[in-house]
C-alpha positions, -999 to +999 in steps of 0.1 A: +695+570+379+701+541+402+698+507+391+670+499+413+651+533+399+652+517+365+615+507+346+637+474+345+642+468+372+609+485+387+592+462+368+609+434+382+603+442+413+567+446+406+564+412+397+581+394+430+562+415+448+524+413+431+528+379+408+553+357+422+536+331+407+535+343+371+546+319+342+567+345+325+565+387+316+575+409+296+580+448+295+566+468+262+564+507+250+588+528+253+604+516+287+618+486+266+628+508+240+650+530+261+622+558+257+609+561+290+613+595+309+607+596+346+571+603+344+564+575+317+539+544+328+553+505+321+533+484+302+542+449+317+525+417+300+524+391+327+515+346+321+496+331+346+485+297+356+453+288+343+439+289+376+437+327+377+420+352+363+429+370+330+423+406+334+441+442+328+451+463+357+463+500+364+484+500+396+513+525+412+546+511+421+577+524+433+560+556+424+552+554+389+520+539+366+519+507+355+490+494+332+489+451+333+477+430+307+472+394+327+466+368+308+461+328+312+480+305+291+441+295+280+432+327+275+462+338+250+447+327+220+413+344+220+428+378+234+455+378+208+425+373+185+408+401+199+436+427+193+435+414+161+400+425+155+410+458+171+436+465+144+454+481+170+473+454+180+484+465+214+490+434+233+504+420+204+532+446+198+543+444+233+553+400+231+565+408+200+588+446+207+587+438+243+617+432+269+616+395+284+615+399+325+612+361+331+605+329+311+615+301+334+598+275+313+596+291+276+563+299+277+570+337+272+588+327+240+562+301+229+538+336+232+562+355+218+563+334+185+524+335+183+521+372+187+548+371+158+527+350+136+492+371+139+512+405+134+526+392+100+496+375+090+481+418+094+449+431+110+414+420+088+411+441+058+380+462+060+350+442+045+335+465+012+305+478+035+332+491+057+351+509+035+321+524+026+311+534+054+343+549+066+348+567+030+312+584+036+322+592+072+354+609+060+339+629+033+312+643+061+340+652+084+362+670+056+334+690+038+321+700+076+360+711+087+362+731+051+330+747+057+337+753+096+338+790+107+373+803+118+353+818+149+346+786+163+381+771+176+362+745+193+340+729+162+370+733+139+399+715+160+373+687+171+365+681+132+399+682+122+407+654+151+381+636+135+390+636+099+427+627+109+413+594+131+391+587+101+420+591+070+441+572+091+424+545+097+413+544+061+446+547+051+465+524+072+439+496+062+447+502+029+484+490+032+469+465+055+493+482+085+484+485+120+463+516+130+471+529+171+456+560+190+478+582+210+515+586+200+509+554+177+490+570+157+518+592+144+543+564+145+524+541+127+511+561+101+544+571+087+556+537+089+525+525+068+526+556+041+555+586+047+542+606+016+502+602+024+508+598+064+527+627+065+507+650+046+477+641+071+500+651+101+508+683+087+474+694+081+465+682+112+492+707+125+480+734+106+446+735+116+456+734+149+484+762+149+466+784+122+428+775+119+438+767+082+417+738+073+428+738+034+458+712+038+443+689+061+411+688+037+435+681+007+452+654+025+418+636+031+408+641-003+440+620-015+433+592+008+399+593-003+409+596-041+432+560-033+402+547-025+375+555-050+371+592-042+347+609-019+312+592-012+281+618-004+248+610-026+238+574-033+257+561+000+234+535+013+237+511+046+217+484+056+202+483+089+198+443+100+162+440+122 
């Protein structure tokens, strides 16, 4: 690869070409981790002036995806608190894993530092109402994927997708870690819990390459049992008028 075919350098180029005007920029995932393959998108966070317009764009240059996350200065805070409230933490990882492109006046490392500060201070812990509700949730999805008919591919891979979202999210909460979707998932569940997280991966594996729900199942009824244990009868939630 040439060193104009680079995601580095694409990026780069991206940004003279589309932002010249940008404060600063950095490049996240797995381009700045020395990941990327040919095919993979860049995920480029871009400062601007707080005369433009924060907003997040999908666009194609030098032939290959790249998803933007624009923000203002002024707008930094309150977004960084919104990927907060996620728990996902998307933005956040990216000024805090990312590559710098271009931080003429330090205000790339003045985000930097704040992203740093919200990720250690953790997502918000589920309030008790919502670990209640998510421990009901995931015992409905495990006693429907143990009772789900080998015959039906379809409803027993969709439940078992289910119940993995659900104990992972559960379970990541629980050691106040950072959930993600996609390949995060994965990643950030056996960061958070290798012995629990692990088990939930390969019982997700099963049921998908043997339409064996038992280890899957098993593997939601330990997270549940770190957290109280299954909830079915006497589950009750409050509906505000």
């Amino acid at each position: 690869m040439n060193d104009r075919a680079t995601p580095v350098a694409q990026a780069r180029d991206l940004l003279k070409d589309r932002f010249p005007h940008a404060l600063g920029s950095v490049l996240g995932g797995s381009a700045a981790q020395g990941r990327a393959t040919p095919t993979s998108d860049l995920d480029v966070a871009i400062l601007l002036p707080d005369w433009d317009t924060s907003r997040r764009e999908v666009v194609r240059h030098d032939g290959r995806l790249v998803e933007l996350f624009l923000h203002t200065l002024a707008d930094v805070p309150a977004h960084f608190e919104r990927d907060r409230a996620l728990r996902r933490g998307t933005i956040l990882f990216i000024y805090d894993q990312g590559l710098t492109l271009a931080d003429t006046h330090g205000h790339v490392s003045r985000t930097r530092d704040q992203a740093q500060a919200v990720l250690a201070a953790g997502p918000p812990p589920l309030t008790p109402a919502e670990r209640d509700r998510d421990r009901y949730v995931l015992t409905c999805f495990m006693d429907d994927l143990a009772d789900a008919s080998p015959a039906d591919r379809y409803e027993q891979l969709a439940l078992a997708d289910f119940t993995l979202r659900k104990a992972a999210d559960l379970l990541l909460s629980h050691h106040g870690a950072w959930t993600g979707i996609g390949k995060w998932l994965p990643r950030r569940l056996l960061a958070a819990d290798p012995v629990h997280g692990k088990a939930l991966l390969d019982g997700h594996r099963a049921m998908a390459e043997q339409a064996d729900p038992a280890l899957l199942t098993a593997a939601a009824q330990q997270v549940l049992d770190v957290l109280g244990g299954p909830l079915r009868e006497g589950y009750t939630q409050r509906w505000h008028a």
